[in-house]
C-alpha positions in Angstrom: 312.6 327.6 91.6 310.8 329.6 94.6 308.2 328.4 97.1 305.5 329.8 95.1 306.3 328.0 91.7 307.1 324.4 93.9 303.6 324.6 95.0 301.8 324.9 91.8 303.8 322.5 90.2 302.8 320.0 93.3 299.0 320.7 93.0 299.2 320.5 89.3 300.9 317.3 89.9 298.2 315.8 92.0 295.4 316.6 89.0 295.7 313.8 86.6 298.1 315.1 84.5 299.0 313.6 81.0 302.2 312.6 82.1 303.0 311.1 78.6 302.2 314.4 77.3 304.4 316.4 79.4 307.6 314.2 78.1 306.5 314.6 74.5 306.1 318.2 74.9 309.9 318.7 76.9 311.2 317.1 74.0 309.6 319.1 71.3 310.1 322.3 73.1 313.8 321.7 73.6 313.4 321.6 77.5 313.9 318.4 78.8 317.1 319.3 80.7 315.5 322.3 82.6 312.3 320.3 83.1 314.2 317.1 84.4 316.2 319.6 87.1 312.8 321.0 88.2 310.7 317.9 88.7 314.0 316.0 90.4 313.9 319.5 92.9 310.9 319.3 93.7 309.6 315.5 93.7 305.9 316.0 93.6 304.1 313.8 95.0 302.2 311.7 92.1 305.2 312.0 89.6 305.3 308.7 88.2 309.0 306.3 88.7 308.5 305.8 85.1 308.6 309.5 84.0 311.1 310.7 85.9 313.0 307.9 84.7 312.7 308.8 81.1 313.5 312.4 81.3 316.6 311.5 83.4 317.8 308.9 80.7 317.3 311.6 77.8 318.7 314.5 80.3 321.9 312.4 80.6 322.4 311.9 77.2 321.6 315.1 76.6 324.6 316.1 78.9 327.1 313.7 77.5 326.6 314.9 73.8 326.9 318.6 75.0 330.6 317.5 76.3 331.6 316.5 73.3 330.1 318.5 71.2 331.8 321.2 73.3 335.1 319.5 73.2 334.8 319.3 69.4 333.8 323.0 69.2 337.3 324.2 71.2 339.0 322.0 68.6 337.3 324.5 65.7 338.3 327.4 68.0 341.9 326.1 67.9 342.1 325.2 64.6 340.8 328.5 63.1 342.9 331.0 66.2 346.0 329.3 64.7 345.2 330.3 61.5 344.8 334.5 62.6 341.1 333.6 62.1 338.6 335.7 64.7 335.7 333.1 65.7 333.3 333.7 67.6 330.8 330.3 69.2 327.3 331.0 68.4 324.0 329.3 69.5 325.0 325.8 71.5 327.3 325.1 73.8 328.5 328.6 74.8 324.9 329.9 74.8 324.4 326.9 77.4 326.9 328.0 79.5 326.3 331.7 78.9 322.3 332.1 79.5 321.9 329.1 81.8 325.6 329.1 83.5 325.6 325.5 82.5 326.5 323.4 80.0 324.0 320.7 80.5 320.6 322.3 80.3 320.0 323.0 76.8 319.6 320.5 73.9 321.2 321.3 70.9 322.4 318.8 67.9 324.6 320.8 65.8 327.3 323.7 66.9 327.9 327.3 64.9 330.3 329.6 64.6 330.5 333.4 63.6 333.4 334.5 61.8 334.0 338.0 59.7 332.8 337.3 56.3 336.4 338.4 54.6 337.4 334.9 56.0 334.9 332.8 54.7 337.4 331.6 51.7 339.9 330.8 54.1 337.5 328.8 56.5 336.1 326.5 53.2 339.7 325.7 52.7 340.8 324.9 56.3 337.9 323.2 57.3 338.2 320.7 54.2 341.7 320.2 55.3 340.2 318.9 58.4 337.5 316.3 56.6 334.8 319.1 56.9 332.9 319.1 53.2 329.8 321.6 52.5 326.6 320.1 52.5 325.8 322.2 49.2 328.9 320.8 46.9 329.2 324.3 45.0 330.9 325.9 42.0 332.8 329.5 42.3 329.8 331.3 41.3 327.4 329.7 43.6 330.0 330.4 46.6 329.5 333.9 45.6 325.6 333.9 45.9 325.5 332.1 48.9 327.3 334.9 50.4 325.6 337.5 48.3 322.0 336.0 49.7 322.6 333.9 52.9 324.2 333.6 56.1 325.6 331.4 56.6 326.7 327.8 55.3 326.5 323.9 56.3 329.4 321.5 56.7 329.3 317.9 58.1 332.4 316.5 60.2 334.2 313.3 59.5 332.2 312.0 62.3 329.0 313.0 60.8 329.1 316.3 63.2 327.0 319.4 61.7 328.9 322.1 61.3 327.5 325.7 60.1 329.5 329.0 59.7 327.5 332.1 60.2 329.5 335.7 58.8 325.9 337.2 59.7 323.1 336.8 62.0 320.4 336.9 60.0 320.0 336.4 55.7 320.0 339.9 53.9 316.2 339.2 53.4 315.5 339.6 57.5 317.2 343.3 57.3 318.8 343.1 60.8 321.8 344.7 59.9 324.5 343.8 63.2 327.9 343.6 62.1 329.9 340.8 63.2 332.8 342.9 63.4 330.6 345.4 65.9 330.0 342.1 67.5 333.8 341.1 68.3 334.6 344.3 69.4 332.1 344.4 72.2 332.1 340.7 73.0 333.0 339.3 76.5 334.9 336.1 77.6 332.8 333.1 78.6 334.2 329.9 80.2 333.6 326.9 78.3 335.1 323.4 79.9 337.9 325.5 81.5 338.4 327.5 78.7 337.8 331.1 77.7 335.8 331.7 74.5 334.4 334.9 73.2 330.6 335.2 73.6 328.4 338.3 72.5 327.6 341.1 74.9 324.1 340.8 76.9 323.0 343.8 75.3 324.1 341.9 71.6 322.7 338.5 72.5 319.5 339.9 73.8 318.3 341.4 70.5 320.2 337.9 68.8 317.6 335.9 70.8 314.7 338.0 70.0 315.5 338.4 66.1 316.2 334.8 65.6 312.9 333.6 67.8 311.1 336.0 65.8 312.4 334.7 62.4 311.1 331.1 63.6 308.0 332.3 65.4 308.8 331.5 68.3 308.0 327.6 67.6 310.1 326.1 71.1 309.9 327.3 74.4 313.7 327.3 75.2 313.7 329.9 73.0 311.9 331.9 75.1 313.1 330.3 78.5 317.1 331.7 77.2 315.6 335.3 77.0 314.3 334.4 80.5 317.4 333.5 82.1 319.4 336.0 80.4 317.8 339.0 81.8 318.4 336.5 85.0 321.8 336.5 84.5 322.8 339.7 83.6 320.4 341.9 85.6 322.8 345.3 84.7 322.1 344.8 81.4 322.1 348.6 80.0 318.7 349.5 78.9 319.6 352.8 76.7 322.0 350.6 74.8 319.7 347.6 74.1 316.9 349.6 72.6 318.8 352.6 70.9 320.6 349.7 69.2 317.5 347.8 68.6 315.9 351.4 67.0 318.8 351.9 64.7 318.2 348.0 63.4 314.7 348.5 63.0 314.4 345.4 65.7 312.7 347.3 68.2 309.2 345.7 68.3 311.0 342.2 68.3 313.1 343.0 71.2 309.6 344.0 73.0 307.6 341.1 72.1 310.9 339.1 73.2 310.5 340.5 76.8 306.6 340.4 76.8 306.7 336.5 76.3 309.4 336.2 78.8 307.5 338.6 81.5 304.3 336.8 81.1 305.1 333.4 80.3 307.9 332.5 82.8 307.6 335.6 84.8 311.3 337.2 84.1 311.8 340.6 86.2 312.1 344.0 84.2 312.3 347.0 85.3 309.5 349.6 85.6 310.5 351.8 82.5 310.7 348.7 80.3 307.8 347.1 81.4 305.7 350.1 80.9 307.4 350.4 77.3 306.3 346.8 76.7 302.6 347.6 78.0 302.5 350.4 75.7 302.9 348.8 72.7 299.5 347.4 71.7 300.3 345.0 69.2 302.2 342.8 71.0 299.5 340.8 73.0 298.2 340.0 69.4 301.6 338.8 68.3 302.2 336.4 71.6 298.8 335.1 71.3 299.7 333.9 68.2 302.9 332.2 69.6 300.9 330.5 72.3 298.7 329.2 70.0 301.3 327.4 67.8 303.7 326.8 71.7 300.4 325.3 73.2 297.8 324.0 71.0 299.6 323.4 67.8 303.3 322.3 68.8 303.7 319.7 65.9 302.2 322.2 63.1 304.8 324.0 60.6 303.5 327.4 59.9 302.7 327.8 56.3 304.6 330.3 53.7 301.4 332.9 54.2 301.2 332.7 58.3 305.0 333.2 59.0 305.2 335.9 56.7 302.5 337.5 57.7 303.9 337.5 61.6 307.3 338.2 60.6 305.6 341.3 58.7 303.6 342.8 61.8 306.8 341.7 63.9 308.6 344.9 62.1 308.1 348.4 62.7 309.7 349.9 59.8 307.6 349.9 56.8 310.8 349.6 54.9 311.9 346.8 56.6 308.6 344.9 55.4 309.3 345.8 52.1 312.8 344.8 51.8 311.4 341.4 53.4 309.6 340.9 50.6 311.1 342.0 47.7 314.6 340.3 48.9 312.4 337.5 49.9 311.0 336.8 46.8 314.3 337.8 44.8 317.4 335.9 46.1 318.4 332.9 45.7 318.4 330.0 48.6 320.7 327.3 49.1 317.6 325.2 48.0 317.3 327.7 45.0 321.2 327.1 43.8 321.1 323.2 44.4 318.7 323.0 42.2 320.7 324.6 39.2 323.9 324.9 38.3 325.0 328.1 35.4 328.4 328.3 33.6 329.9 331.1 34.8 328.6 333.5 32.0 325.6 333.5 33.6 326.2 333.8 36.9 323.9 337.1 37.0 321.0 335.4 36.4 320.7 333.4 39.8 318.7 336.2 41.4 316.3 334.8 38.4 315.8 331.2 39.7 314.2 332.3 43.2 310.9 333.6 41.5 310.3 330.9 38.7 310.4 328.7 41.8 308.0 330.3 43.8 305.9 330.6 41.1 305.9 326.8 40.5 305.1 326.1 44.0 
C-alpha cells in the first residue's frame, strides 16, 4: 500500500460509499483478508466502527481455520512421505504462504494435493485407512474413468474436512498438458507453520494461476490479486522460460490475459518486453472486458454452458486446442456423468457413451 493508493482509498471513502456492499463483495471475491489489512492500514476517515468490525470478525476466523487447516494438511504430507508417496500442496494454505508470504490472507475452505498419478491406488487405500471416504463411492471400472477423464478426486475427513487429490492440473478436456512429474522436479521448498513443503516453481505456478482462472473465467478477484502478488514476490521470475513453456502448452494467450488483468486492474509491474507483448495481443482487452463485467456488474451470476465455452474457446490460441475442448468436452465422462450410472464390468467401454445422452437431455 503506497501513498498514492492510501489517498484514493481515503477520498473514495469520504463519497458515500455502499459500505454494506463493499463487505458483500470481499466476501464473494474471496478478499476479505487483504481488504480487512488495507482498510485497518489506512483508517479512512468515514469507515464505519460497524464495518470494520465485521471484516475483522470474519478476517479472524478466516485466520484460525487456515491454522488448522494447515496443521491438518502437514498431517497428509506426513502420512503419505511415510508411505514413499511424493505430494505436492496445491491451491490453499501453501499458495497463502507462497504468493502472499502469509498464511492469513486468503480464504479457502477445502485443501488439495498433487500427487503422480501411478500412486493414486495407493493414496485411495491409505487415505481410507485414515477415515478419508470418496465423495463418489465408486466401482473398479469407474476408478478407471475418473482417471481416464478427470483430475482429480473428492474425499471428506472424519471431521467433515474436504479433501481433493489432483494427479493433473487441469481435466484432459482443458488440454494443458504439465506433467506433475515436470512439476516435482523443478519445485522449490516453501515454509509452512515452521515446516518445509514442496511448492511449484514461479515460472510453474504462474501459468497454474492463469490456466485455472481461465478455466473459471476469472469469477473472484483473489484470483487475479495471487497473479498480482506473485509477480510481486518473485520479481526474477525468468521470462524466456514462462512463455516458451506456456508456447509448448498452447497456454500462451491465457498467461497474457493473466498479466493484462493483473497490470491493469491492480497495477502489478512487468517489464517492458512483456508488457509490450501483452499490448500486442489485440484480443485480450475483449477477453478482460468480459471478466470485468461478470467481477463488477454481475458478481452473483453463473456463466451459462454457451458463455464459458465460448471464452474458454477465444481464451486458446491453438485451433487444435479448441477442438480437443470440444470434442473431449462433449465425450468424456464427469464425476456427475458416472454417479449417475453404474455398468457391470462388461461394459465398462461404454462410459464415454453416457456424457452425450446427457447433454442431449439437458
Amino acid at each position: 500500500m503506497d501513498e498514492r493508493q492510501a489517498a484514493t482509498i481515503n477520498a473514495l471513502a469520504r463519497d458515500k460509499l455502499d459500505w454494506e456492499r463493499l463487505v458483500y463483495l470481499g466476501v464473494g471475491h474471496g478478499v476479505v483478508p487483504l481488504l480487512y489489512r488495507s482498510l485497518n492500514t489506512i483508517r479512512p476517515a468515514g469507515l464505519p466502527s460497524g464495518v470494520m468490525d465485521r471484516l475483522r470478525i470474519e478476517a479472524q476466523g478466516i485466520a484460525g481455520r487456515n491454522v488448522l487447516l494447515a496443521t491438518e494438511l502437514l498431517a497428509l504430507l506426513d502420512l503419505l512421505g511415510a508411505n514413499s508417496v511424493p505430494a505436492m500442496p496445491h491451491k490453499g494454505p501453501a499458495l497463502a504462504c507462497q504468493v502472499y508470504g502469509d498464511l492469513r490472507l486468503r480464504s479457502f475452505i477445502d485443501l488439495d494435493i498433487i500427487i503422480r498419478r501411478i500412486d493414486v491406488p495407493r493414496v485411495r487405500n491409505l487415505l481410507a485407512e485414515n477415515g478419508y471416504q470418496p465423495r463418489l463411492k465408486m466401482t473398479a471400472g469407474k476408478e478407471r474413468a475418473i482417471l481416464r477423464s478427470e483430475c482429480d478426486e473428492v474425499f471428506t475427513g472424519p471431521n467433515g474436512l474436504i479433501l481433493e487429490i489432483h494427479w493433473a492440473i487441469t481435466p484432459p478436456y482443458f488440454s494443458f498438458q504439465l506433467n506433475t512429474d515436470d512439476l516435482f522436479e523443478r519445485s522449490i521448498k516453501l515454509d509452512l507453520l515452521g515446516r518445509k513443503v514442496l511448492a511449484p516453481s514461479p515460472e510453474d505456478l504462474l501459468l497454474i494461476l492463469s490456466v485455472n482462472g481461465t478455466k473459471d473465467m476469472w469469477n473472484r478477484l483473489e484470483f487475479i490479486c495471487r497473479v498480482g502478488e506473485l509477480l510481486r514476490r518473485y520479481p526474477e521470475i525468468r521470462w524466456p522460460i514462462v512463455f516458451a513453456r506456456a508456447r509448448e502448452l498452447g497456454a500462451e494467450r491465457m498467461l497474457l490475459l493473466a498479466l493484462f488483468l493483473a497490470h491493469h486492474l491492480l497495477g502489478a509491474d512487468l517489464p517492458e518486453d512483456v508488457l509490450q507483448r501483452v499490448q500486442r495481443t489485440k484480443i485480450l482487452p475483449v477477453l478482460a472486458n468480459k471478466v470485468c463485467q461478470r467481477l463488477f456488474e454481475r458478481p452473483t451470476e453463473v456463466p451459462g454452458l454457451f458463455e464459458l465455452t465460448r471464452f474458454r474457446l477465444r481464451s486458446r490460441e491453438r485451433f487444435r486446442d479448441r477442438v480437443n475442448y470440444c470434442l473431449k468436452r462433449a465425450l468424456t465422462p464427469t464425476h456427475q456423468d458416472l454417479e449417475k450410472l453404474t455398468l457391470p464390468t462388461s461394459l465398462e467401454f461404454l462410459y464415454p457413451l453416457v456424457r452425450p445422452f446427457r447433454l442431449i437431455r439437458r
